[in-house]
FIKEMAR-968816 format. One record per residue (C-alpha): residue in one letter; z, x negated, y negated. Coordinates in steps of 0.05 Angstrom, whole numbers. Layout:
N
<"A",<Z,X,Y>>
...
//
This chain:
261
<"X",<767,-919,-720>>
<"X",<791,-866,-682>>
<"X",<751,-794,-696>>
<"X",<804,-756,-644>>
<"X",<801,-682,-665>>
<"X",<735,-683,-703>>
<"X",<666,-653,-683>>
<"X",<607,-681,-704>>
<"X",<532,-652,-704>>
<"X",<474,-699,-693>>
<"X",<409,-681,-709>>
<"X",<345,-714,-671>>
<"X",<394,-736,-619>>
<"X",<362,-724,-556>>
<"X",<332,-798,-571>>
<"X",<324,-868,-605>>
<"X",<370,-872,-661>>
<"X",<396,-808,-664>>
<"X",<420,-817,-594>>
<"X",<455,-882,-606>>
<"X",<502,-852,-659>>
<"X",<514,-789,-611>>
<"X",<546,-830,-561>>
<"X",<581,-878,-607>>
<"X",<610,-818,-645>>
<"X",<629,-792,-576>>
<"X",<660,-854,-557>>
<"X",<711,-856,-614>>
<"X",<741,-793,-602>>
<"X",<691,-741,-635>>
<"X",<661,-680,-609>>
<"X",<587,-676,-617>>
<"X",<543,-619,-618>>
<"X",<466,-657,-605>>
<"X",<406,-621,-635>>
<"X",<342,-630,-610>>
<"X",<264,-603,-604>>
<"X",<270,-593,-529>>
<"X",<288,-526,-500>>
<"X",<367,-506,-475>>
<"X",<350,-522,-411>>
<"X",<326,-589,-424>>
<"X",<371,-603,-468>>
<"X",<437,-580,-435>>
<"X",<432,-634,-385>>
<"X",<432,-691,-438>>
<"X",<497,-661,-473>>
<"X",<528,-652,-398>>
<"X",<515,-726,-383>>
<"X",<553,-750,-452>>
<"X",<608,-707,-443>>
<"X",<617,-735,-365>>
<"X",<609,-806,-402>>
<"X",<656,-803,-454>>
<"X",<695,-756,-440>>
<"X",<690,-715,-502>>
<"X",<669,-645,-502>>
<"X",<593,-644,-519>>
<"X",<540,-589,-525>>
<"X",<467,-582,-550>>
<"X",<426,-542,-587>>
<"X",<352,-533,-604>>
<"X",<318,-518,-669>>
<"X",<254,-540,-697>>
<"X",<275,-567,-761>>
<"X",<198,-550,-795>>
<"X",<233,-486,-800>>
<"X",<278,-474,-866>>
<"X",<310,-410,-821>>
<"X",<322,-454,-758>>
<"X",<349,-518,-800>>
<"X",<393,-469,-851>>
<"X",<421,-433,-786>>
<"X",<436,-497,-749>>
<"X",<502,-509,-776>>
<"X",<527,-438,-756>>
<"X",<492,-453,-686>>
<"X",<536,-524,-679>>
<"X",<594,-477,-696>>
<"X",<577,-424,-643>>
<"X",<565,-475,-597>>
<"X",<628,-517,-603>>
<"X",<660,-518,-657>>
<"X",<646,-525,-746>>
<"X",<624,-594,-754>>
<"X",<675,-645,-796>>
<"X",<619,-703,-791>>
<"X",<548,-685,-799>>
<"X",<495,-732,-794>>
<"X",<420,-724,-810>>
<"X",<379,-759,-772>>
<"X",<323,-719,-744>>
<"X",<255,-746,-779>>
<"X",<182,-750,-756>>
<"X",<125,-814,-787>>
<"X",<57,-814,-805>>
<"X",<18,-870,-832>>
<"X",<-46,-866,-868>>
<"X",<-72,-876,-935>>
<"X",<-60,-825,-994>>
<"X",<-139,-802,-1001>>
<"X",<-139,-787,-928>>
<"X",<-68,-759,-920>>
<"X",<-65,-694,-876>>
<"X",<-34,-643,-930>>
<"X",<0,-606,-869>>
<"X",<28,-677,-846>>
<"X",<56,-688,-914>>
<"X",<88,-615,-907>>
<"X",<118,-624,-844>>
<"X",<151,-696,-854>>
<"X",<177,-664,-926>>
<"X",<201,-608,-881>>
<"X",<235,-639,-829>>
<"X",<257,-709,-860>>
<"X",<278,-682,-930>>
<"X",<289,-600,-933>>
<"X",<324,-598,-869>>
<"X",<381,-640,-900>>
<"X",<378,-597,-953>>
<"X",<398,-534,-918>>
<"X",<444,-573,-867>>
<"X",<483,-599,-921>>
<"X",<489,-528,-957>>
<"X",<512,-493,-895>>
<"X",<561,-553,-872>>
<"X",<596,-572,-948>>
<"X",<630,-508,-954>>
<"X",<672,-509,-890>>
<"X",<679,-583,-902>>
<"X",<715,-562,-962>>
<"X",<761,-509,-939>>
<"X",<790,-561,-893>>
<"X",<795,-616,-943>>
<"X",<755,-668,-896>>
<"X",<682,-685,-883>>
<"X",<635,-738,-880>>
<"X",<564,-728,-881>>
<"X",<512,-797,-859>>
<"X",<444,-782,-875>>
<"X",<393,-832,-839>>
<"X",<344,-855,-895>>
<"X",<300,-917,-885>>
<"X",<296,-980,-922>>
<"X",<235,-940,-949>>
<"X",<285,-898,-988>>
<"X",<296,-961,-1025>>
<"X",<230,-999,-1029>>
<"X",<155,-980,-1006>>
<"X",<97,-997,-963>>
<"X",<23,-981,-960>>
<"X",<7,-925,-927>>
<"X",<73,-883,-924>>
<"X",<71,-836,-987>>
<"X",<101,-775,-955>>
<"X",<151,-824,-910>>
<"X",<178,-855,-976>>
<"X",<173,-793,-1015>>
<"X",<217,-766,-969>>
<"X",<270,-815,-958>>
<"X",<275,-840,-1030>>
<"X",<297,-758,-1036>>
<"X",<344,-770,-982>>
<"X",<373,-824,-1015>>
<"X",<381,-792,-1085>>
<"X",<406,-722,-1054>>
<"X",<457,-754,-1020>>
<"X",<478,-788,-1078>>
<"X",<480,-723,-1116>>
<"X",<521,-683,-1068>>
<"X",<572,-748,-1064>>
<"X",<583,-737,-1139>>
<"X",<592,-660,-1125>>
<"X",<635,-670,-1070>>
<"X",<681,-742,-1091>>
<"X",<755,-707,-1106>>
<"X",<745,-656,-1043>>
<"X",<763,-712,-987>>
<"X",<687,-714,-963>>
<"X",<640,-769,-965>>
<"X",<563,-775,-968>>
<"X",<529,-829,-947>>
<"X",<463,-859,-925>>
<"X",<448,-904,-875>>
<"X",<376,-946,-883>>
<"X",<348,-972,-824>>
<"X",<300,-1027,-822>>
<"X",<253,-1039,-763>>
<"X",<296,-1005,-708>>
<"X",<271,-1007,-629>>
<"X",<251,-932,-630>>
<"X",<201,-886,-611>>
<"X",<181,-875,-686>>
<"X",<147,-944,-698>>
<"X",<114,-957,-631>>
<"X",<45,-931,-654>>
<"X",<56,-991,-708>>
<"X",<80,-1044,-651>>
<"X",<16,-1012,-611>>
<"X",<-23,-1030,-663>>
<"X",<-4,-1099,-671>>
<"X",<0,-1112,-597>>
<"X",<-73,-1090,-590>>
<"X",<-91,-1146,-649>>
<"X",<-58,-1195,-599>>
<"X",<-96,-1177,-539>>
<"X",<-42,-1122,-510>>
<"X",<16,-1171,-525>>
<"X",<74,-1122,-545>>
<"X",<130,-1182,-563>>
<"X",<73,-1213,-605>>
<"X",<61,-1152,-646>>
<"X",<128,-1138,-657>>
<"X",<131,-1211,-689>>
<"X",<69,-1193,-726>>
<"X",<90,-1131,-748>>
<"X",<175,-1159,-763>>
<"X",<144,-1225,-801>>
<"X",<118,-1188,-860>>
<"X",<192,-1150,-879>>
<"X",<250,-1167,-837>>
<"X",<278,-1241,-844>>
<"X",<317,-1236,-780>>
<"X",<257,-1220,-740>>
<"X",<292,-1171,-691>>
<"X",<280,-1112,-674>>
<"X",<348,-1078,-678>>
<"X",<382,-1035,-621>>
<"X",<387,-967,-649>>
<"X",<475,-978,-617>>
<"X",<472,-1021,-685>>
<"X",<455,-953,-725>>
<"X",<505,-920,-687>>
<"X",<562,-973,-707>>
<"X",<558,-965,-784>>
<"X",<561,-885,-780>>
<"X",<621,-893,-744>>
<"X",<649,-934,-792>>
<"X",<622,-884,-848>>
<"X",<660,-834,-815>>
<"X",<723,-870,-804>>
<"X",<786,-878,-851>>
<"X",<770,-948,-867>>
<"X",<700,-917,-908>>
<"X",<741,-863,-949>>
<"X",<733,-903,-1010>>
<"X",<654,-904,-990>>
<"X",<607,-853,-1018>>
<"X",<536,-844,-1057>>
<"X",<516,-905,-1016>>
<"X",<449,-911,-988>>
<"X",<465,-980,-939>>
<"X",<410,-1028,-912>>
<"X",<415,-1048,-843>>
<"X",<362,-1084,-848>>
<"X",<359,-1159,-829>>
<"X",<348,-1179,-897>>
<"X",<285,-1134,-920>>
<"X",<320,-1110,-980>>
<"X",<352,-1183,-1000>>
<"X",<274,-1202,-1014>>
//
């Protein structure tokens, strides 16, 4: 599983899931250039603390991914800051739950912004190097609500189901050029993302937080467990490994049985 002499770029890594896989990534052998929302300065330190950890060579960069300029420029910013990425993985996203009739229309933009178009011009600024080597492999983080819905979640799902079919596009476009694309599809994952949901729940059950993550696990997820985002950060190393080459246009639950329903 070693990724020895490959750099990877993370997006939303400064946390949560996209965190997870920056370390893992880190720990077998890659390079990884961590994008985040917070500024240089509060970034830096993050980057500096995985490098010291890993030892791997690690630096960050900011972008707000609402921006088409700052997420089509981020590749070229990974580049300038370490090195052109051989492993890109999409990950940075942003929730909002509320019903269709009442959906904020600049909610909707900004979670089609950051969790669908910013993929979109990652991937178009990363393929072409990716190509000129001969190697890449590209891990989009859907959902398990790029494969099925829930109430509530129109511009979520709308987004991720795009995810899921883009990546399967660009694996057809990209299948004899030694590149892979593939999604990874979370299902309730220990992150900052759902804990307005858990809140929710919890305040249901007097304040209890373990009784409204039952609650709130009961309804989808067989295994009832919350997963450790580390879990996330296992299967994209695999993804990007040797042992997945054969592996692409997949969108993959890891999902304690949601999907199996």
């Amino acid at each position: 599983m070693s990724l020895n002499g490959r750099t990877a770029l993370v997006t939303g890594a400064s946390q949560g899931i996209g965190a997870a896989i920056a370390r893992r990534l880190a720990e077998a052998g890659a390079d990884v250039v961590l994008h985040g929302i917070e500024t240089q300065a509060q970034g830096e330190p993050i980057a500096t603390a995985l490098a010291r950890e890993t030892g791997r060579r690690c630096a960050y960069v900011g972008a707000n991914l609402a921006d088409a300029s700052a997420a089509a420029g981020l590749v070229a910013a990974a580049t300038e800051a370490l090195a052109a990425p051989d492993i890109l993985v999409n990950n940075a996203g942003i929730q909002h739950t509320c019903g269709i009739a009442e959906f904020p229309p600049e909610r909707w933009d900004a979670i089609i912004a950051i969790n669908l178009s910013a993929a979109f011009h990652t991937l178009r600024a990363a393929v072409p190097g990716m190509r000129a080597r001969g190697w890449g492999r590209i891990v989009n983080i859907a959902s398990v609500h790029g494969l099925v819905a829930s109430v509530n979640k129109s511009a979520y799902l709308a987004a991720k189901h795009g995810l899921v079919g883009m990546s399967k596009g660009v694996a057809l476009e990209t299948a004899a050029e030694g590149i892979t694309v593939n999604c990874i599809c979370p299902g309730w994952t220990d992150t900052v993302l759902i804990q307005p949901q858990i809140e929710a729940r919890a305040a249901a059950h007097g304040g209890d937080r373990q009784a409204g993550i039952r609650d709130l696990l009961r309804e989808k997820q067989p295994n009832l467990t919350l997963l450790p985002p580390e879990r996330i950060g296992d299967v994209a190393v695999f993804l990007c490994g040797e042992a997945a080459a054969g592996i692409t246009g997949v969108a993959l639950p890891v999902d304690g049985g949601w999907t199996a329903q």
